[in-house]
KEKE-3310 file (N, C-alpha, C; in steps of 0.2 Angstrom, whole numbers, plus 5000, padded with zeros to 4 digits):
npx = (5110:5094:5081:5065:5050:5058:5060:5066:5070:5084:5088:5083:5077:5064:5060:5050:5043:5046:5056:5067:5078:5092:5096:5085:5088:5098:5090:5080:5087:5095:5081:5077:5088:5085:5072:5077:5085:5076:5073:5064:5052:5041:5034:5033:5041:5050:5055:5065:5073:5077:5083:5094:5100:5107:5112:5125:5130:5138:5129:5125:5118:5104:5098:5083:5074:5058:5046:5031:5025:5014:5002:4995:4990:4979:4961:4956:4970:4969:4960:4965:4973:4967:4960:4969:4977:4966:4965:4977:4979:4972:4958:4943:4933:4925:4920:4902:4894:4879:4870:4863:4853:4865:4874:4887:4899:4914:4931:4931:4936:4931:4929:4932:4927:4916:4899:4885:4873:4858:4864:4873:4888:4902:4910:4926:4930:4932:4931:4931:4938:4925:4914:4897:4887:4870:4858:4861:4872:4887:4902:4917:4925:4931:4929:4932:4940:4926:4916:4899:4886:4871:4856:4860:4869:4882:4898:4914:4920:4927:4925:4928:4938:4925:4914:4899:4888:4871:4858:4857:4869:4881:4892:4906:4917:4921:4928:4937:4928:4916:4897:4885:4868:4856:4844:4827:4832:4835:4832)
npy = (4879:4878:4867:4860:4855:4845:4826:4818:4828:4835:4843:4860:4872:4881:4885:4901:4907:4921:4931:4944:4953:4963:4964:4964:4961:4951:4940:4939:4934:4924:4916:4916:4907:4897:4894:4890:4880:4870:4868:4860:4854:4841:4844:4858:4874:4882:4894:4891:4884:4894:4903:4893:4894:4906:4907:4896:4907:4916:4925:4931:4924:4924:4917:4921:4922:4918:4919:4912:4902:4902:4894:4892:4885:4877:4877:4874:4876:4894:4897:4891:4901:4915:4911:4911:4924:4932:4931:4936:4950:4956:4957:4968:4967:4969:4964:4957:4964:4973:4983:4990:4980:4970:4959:4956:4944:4942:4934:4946:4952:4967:4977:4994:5000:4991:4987:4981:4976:4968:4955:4941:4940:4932:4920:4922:4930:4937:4952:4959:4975:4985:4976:4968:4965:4956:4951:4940:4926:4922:4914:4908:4912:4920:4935:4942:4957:4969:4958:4952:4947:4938:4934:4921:4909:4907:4898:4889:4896:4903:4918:4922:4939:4950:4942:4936:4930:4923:4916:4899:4889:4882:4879:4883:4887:4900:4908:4921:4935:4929:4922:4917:4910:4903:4905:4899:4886:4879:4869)
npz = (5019:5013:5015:5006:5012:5020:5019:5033:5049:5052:5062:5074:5066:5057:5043:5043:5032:5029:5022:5020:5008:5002:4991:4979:4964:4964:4970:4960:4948:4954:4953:4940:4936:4943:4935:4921:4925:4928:4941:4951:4963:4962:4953:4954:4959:4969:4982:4991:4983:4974:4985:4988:4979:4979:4989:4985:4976:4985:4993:5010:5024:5038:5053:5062:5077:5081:5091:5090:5078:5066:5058:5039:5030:5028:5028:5042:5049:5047:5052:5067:5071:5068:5081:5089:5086:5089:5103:5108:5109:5098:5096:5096:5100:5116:5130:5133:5120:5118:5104:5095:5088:5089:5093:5102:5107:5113:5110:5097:5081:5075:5060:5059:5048:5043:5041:5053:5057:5064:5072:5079:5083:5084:5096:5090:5080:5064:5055:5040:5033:5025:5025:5026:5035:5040:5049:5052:5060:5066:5070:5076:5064:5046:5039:5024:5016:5012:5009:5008:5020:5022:5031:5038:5045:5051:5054:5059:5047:5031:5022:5008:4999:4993:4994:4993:5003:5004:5014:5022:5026:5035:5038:5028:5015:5003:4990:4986:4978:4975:4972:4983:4984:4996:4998:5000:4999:5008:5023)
capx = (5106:5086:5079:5058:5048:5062:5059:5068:5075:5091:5089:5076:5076:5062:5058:5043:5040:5044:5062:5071:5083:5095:5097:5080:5091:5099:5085:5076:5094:5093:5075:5078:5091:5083:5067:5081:5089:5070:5074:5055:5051:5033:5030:5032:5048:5049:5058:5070:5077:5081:5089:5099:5106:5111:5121:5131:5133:5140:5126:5125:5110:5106:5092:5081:5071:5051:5041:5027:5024:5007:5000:4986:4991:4973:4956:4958:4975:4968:4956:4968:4978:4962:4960:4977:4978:4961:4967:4983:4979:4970:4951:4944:4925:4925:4915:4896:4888:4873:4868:4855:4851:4870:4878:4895:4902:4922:4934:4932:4939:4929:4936:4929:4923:4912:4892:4884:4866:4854:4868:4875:4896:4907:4917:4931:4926:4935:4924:4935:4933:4919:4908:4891:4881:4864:4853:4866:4875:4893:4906:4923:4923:4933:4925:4938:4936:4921:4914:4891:4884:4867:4852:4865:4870:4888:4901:4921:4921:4930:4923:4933:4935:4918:4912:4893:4884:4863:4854:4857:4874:4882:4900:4909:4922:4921:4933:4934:4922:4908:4892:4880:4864:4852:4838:4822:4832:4838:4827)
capy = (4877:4877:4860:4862:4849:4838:4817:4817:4833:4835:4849:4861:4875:4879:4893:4902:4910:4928:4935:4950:4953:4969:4966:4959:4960:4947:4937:4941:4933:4917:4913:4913:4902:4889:4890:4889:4873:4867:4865:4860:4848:4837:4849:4864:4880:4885:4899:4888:4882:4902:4905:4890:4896:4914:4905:4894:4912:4919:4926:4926:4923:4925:4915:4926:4917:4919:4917:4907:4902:4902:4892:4895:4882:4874:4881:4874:4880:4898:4896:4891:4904:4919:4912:4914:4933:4935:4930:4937:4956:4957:4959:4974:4968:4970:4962:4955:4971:4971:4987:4991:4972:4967:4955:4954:4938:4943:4939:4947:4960:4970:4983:5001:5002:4984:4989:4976:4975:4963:4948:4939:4940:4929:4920:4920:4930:4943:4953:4965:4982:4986:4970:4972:4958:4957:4945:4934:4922:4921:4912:4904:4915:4925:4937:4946:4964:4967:4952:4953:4942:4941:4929:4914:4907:4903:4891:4887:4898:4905:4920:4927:4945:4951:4937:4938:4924:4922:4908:4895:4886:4881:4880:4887:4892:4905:4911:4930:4939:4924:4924:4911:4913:4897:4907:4895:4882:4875:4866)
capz = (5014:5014:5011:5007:5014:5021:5025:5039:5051:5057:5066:5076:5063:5049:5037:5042:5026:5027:5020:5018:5006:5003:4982:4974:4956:4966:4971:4952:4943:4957:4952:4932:4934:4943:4929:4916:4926:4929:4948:4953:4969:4962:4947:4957:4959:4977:4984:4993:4978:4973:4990:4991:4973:4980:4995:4984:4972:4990:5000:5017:5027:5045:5055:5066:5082:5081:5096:5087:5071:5066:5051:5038:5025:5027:5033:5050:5051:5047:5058:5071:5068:5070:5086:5093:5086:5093:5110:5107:5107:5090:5097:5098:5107:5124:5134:5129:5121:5114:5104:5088:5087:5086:5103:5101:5110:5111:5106:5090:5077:5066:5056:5058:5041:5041:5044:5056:5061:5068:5069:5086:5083:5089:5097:5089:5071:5059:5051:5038:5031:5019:5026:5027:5038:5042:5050:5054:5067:5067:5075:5072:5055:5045:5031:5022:5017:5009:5008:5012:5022:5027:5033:5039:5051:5050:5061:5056:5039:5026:5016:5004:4999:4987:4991:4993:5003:5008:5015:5029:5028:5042:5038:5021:5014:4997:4987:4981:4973:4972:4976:4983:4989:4997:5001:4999:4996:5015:5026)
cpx = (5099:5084:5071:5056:5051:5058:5058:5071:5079:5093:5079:5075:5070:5061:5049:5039:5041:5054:5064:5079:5084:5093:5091:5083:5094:5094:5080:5081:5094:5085:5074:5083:5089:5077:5073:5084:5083:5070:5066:5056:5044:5030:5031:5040:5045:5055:5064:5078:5081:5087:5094:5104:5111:5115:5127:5133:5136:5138:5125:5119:5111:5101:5090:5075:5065:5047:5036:5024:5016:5005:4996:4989:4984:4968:4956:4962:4972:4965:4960:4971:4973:4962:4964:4977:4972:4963:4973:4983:4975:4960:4950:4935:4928:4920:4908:4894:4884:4871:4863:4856:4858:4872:4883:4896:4910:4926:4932:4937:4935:4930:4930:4923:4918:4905:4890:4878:4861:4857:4872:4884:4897:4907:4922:4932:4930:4931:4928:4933:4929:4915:4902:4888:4877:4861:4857:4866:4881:4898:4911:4925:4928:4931:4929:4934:4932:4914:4904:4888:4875:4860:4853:4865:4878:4894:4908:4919:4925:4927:4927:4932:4929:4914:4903:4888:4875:4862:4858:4863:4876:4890:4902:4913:4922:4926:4930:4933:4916:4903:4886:4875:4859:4846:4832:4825:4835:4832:4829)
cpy = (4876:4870:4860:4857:4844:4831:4817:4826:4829:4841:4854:4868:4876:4886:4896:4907:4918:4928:4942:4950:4960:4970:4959:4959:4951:4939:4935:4935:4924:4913:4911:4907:4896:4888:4889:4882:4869:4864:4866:4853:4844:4842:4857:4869:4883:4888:4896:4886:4889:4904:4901:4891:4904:4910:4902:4900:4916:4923:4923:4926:4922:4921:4920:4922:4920:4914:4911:4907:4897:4898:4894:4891:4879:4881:4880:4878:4888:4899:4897:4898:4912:4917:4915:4921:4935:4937:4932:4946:4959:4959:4966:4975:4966:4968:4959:4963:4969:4980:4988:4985:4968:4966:4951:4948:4938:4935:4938:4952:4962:4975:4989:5004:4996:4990:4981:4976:4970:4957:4947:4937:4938:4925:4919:4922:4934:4944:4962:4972:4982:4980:4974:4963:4958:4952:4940:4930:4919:4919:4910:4904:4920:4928:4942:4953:4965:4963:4955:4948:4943:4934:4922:4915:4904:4902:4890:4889:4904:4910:4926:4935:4947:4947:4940:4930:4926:4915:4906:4891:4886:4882:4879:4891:4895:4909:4919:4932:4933:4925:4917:4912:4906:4899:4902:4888:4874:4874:4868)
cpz = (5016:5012:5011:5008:5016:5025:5029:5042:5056:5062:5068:5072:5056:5046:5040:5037:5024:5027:5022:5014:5002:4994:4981:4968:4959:4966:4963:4950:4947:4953:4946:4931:4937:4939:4925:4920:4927:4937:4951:4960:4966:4956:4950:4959:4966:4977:4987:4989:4977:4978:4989:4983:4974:4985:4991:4978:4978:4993:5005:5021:5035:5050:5061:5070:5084:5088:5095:5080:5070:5058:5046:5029:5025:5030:5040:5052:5052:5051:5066:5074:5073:5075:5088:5094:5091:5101:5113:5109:5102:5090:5098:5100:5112:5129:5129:5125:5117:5111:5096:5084:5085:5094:5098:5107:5109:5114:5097:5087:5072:5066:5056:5054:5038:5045:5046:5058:5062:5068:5077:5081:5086:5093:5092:5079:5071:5056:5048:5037:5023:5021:5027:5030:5042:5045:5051:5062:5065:5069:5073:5067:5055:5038:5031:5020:5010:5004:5011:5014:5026:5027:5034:5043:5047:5055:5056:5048:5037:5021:5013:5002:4994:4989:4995:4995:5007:5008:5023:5029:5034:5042:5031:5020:5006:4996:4984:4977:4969:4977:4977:4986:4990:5001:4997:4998:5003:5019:5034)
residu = (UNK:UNK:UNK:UNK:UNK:UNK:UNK:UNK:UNK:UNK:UNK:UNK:UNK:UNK:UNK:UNK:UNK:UNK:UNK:UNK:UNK:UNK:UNK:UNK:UNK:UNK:UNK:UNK:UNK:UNK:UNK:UNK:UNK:UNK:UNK:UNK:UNK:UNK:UNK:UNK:UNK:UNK:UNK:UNK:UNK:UNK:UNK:UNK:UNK:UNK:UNK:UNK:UNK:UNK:UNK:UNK:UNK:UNK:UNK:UNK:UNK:UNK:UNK:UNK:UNK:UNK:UNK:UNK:UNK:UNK:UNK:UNK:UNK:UNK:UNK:UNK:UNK:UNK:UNK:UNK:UNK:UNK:UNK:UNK:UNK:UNK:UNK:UNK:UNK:UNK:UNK:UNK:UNK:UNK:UNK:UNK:UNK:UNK:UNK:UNK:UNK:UNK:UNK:UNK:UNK:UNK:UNK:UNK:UNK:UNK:UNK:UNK:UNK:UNK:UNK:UNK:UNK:UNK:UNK:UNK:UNK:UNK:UNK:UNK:UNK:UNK:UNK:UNK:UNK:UNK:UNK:UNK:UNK:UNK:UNK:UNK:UNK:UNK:UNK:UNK:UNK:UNK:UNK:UNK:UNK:UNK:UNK:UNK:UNK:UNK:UNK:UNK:UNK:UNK:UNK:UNK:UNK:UNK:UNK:UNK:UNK:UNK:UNK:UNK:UNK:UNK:UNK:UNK:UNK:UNK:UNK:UNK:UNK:UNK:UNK:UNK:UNK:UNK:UNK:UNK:UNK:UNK:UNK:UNK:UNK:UNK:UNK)
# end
């Protein structure tokens, strides 16, 4: 039995959010029945609830032992998170380099298909595919893919995918496909 957010544990097991299951009719037929019973925890229907209805219909489940389990339930966590992989395998600057007004600071990862010119990268940035950032200063960031960035400075942030920021911010996080721009407007 799955218990979501338990009070108390009684054991050193938990869910770390990813499944596999052989028959999703199964999984589909479990999940209707607990909207139709209304099984919610605080206003809310969690996936727990559906598994723990397939066990008592007679499926069987199996736990599988993960190395480390990685967060990204907040900003921080995510953050946390981009470190670790960074430092994990997941970079792919190497060393200081400096070349057509861009000084990478590893570790980072940017994606092949990001453009990146006159902007100090890194420590510790993701910078996806289809970005585009200019005139920057980046660190401890993750800008999802195709997100524009250019004439910031940016520290511990979040920008979503599309998103489109200008100006001076220090630390921000933006949801996908917005745009903010604080040109003339920061001191």
């Amino acid at each position: 039995r799955l218990i979501e957010k338990p009070k108390e544990m009684h054991n050193n097991l938990a869910v770390v959010g990813f499944y596999y299951f052989k028959r999703s009719e199964d999984l589909i037929a479990a999940i209707e029945s607990q909207m139709e019973q209304e099984m919610q925890l605080k206003g809310e229907f969690f996936l727990a609830d559906a598994v723990n209805i397939m066990l008592q219909r007679g499926a069987q489940m199996r736990t599988q032992r993960v190395d480390i389990w990685l967060d990204a339930g907040t900003p921080e966590a995510v953050l946390n998170t981009n470190h670790y992989l960074l430092d994990h395998g997941k970079s792919n600057g190497h060393g200081s380099i400096e070349a057509n007004g861009v000084t990478i600071i590893p570790p980072v990862f940017i994606h092949p298909e990001a453009e990146v010119c006159t902007s100090v990268i890194g420590p510790y940035t993701t910078i996806g595919a289809g970005c585009k950032v200019s005139n920057a200063i980046i660190a401890e960031s993750i800008l999802e893919d195709g997100s524009q960035v250019s004439n910031v400075i940016l520290e511990n942030s979040l920008i979503g995918q599309a998103a489109a920021v200008t100006g001076c911010p220090n630390s921000l996080n933006v949801g996908d496909n917005s745009a903010i721009n604080f040109d003339g407007r920061c001191r």
